[in-house]
N, CA, C and O atoms as CSV, one atom per row, in Angstrom:
chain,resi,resn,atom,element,x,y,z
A,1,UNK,N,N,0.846,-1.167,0.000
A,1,UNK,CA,C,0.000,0.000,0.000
A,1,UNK,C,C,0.892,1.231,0.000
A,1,UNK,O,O,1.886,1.318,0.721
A,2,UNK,N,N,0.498,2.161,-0.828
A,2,UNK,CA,C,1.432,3.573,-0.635
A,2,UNK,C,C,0.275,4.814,-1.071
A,2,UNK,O,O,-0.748,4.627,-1.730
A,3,UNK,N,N,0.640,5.796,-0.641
A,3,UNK,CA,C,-0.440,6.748,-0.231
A,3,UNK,C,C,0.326,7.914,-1.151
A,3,UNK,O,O,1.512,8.193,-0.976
A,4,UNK,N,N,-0.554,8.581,-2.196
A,4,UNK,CA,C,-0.241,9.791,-2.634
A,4,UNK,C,C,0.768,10.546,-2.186
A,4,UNK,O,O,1.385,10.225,-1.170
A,5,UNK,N,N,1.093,11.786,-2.985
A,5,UNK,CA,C,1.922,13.033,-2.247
A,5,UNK,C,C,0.795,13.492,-1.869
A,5,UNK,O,O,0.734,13.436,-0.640
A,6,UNK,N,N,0.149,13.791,-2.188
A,6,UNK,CA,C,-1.108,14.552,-1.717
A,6,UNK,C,C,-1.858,14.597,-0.689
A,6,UNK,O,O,-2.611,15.454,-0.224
A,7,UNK,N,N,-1.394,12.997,-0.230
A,7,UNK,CA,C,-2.234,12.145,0.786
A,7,UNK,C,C,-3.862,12.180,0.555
A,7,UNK,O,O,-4.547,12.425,1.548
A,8,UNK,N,N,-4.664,11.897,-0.989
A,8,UNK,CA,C,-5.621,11.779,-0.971
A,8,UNK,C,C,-6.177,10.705,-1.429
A,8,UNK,O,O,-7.389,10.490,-1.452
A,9,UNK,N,N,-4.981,9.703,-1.962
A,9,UNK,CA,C,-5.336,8.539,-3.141
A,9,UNK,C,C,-4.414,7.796,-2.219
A,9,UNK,O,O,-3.332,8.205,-1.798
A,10,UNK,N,N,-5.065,6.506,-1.933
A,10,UNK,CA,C,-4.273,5.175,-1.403
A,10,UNK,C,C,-4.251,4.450,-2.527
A,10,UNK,O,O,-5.014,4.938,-3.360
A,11,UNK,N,N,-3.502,3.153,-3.032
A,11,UNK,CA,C,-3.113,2.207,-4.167
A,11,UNK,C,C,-2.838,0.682,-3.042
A,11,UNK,O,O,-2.258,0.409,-1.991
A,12,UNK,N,N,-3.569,0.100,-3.951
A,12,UNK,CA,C,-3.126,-0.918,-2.563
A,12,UNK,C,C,-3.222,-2.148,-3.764
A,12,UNK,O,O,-3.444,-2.094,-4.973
A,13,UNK,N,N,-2.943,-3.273,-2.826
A,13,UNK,CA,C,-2.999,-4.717,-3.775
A,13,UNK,C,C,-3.815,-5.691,-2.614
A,13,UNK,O,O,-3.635,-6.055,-1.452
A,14,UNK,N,N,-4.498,-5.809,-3.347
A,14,UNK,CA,C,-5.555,-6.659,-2.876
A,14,UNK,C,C,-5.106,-8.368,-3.714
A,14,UNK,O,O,-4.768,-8.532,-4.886
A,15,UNK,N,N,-5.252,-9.362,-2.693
A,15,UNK,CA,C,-5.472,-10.607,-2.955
A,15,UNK,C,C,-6.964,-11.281,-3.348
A,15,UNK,O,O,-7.972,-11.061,-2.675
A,16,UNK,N,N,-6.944,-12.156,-4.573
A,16,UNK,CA,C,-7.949,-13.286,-4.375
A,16,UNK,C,C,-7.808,-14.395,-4.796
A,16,UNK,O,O,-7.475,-14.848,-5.891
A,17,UNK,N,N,-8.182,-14.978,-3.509
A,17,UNK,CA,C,-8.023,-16.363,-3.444
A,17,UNK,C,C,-8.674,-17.096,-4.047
A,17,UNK,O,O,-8.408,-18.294,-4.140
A,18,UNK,N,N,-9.608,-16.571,-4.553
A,18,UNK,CA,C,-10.438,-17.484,-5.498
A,18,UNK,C,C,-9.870,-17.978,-6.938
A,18,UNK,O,O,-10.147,-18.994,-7.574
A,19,UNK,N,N,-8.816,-16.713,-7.289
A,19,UNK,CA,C,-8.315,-16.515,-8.634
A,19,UNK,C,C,-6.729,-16.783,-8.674
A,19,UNK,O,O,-6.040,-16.948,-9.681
A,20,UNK,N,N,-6.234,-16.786,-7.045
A,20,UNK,CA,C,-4.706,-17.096,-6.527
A,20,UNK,C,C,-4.115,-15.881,-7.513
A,20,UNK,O,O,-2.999,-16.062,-7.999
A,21,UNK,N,N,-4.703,-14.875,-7.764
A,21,UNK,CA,C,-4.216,-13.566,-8.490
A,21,UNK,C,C,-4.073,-12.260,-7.062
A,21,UNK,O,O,-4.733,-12.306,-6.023
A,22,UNK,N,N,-3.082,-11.239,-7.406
A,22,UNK,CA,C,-3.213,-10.215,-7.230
A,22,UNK,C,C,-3.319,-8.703,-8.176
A,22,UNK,O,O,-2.540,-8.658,-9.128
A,23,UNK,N,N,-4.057,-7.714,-8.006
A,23,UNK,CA,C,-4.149,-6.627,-8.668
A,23,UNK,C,C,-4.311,-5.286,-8.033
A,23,UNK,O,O,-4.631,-5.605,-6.888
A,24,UNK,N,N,-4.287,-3.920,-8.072
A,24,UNK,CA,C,-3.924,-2.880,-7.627
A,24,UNK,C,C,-5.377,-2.320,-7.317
A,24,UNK,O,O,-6.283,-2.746,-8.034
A,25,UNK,N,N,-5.680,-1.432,-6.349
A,25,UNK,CA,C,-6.807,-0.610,-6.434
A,25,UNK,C,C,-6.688,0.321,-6.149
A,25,UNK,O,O,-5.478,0.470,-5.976
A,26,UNK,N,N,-7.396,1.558,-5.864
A,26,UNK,CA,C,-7.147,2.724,-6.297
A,26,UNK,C,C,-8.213,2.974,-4.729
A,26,UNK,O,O,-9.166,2.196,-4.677
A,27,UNK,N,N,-8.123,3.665,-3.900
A,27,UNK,CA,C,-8.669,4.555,-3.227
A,27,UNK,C,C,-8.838,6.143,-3.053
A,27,UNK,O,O,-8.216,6.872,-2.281
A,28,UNK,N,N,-9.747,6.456,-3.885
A,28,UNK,CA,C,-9.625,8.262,-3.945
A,28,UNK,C,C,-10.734,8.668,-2.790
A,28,UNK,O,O,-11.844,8.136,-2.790
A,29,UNK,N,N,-10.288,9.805,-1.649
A,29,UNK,CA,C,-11.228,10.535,-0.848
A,29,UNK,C,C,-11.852,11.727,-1.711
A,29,UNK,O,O,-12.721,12.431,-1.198
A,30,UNK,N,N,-11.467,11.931,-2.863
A,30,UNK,CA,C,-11.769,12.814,-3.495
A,30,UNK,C,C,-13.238,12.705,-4.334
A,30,UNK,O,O,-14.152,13.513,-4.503
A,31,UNK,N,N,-13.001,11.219,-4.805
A,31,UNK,CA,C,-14.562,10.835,-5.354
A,31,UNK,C,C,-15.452,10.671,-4.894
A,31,UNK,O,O,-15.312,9.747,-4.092
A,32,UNK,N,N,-16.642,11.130,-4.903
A,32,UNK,CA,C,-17.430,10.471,-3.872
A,32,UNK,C,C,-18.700,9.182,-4.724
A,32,UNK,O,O,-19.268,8.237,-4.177
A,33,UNK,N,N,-18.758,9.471,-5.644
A,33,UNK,CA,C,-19.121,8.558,-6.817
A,33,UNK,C,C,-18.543,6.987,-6.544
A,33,UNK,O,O,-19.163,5.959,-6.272
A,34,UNK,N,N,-17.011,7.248,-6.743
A,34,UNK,CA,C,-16.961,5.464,-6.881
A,34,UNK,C,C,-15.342,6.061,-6.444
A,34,UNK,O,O,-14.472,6.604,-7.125
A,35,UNK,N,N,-15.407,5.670,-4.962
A,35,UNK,CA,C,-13.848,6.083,-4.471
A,35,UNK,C,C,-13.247,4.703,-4.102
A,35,UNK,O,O,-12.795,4.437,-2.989
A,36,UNK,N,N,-13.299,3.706,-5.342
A,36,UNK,CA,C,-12.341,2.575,-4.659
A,36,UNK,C,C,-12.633,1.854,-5.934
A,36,UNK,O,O,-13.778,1.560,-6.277
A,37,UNK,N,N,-11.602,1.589,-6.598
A,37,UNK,CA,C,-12.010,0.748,-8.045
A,37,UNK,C,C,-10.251,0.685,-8.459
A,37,UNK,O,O,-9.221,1.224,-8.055
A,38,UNK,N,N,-10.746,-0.577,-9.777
A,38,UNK,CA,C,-9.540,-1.598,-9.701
A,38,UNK,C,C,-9.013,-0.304,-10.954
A,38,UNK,O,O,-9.677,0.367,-11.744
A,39,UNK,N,N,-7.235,-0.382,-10.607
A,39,UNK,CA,C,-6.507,0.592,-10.825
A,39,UNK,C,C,-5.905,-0.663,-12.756
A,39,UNK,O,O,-6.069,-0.522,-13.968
A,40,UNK,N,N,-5.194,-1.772,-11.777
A,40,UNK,CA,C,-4.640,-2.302,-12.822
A,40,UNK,C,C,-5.288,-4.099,-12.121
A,40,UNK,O,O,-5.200,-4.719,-11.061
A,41,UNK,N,N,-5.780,-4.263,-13.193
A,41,UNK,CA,C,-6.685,-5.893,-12.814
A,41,UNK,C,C,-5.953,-6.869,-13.935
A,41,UNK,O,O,-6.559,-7.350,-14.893
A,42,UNK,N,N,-4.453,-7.094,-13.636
A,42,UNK,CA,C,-3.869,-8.158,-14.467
A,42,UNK,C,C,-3.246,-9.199,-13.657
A,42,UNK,O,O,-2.191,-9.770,-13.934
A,43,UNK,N,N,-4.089,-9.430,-12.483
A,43,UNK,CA,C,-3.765,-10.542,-12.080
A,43,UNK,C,C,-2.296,-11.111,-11.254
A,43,UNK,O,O,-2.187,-12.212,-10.714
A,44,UNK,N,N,-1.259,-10.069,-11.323
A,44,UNK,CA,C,-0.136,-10.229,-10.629
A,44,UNK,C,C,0.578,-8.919,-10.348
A,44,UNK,O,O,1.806,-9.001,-10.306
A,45,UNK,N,N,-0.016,-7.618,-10.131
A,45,UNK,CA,C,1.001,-6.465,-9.947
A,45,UNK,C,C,0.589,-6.209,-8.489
A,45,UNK,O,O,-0.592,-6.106,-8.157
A,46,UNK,N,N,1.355,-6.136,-7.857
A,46,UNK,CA,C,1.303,-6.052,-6.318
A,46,UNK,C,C,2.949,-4.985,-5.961
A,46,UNK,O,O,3.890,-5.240,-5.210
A,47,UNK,N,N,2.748,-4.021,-6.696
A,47,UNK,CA,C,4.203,-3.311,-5.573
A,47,UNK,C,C,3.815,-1.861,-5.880
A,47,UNK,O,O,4.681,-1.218,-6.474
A,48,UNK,N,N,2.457,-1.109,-5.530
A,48,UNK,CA,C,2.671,0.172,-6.319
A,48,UNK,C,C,3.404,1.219,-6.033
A,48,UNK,O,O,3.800,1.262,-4.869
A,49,UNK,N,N,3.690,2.019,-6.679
A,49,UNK,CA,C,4.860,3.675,-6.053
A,49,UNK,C,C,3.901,4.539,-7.006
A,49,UNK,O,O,3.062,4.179,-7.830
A,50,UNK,N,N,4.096,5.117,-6.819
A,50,UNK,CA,C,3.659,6.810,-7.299
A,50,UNK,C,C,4.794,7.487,-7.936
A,50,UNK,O,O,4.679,8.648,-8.328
């Protein structure tokens, strides 16, 4: 997990076990619409930086 410069957007990597995959998500406090959605969904990227 790593957190913006901004400190308003978290990025995190979420596991599933169902799929034995990992992929990135996106947490924005800024949206209020849809503040948590998949950033990069390919199944193995788990290290994000900014």
């Amino acid at each position: 997990m790593t957190i913006s410069p901004d400190g308003k957007q978290i990025v995190m990597c979420i596991y599933n076990s169902q799929r034995s995959s990992s992929s990135l998500f996106i947490l924005d406090a800024n949206d209020k619409k849809t503040p948590f959605k998949a950033l990069i969904d390919d199944g193995k990227s788990c290290y994000p930086t900014w």
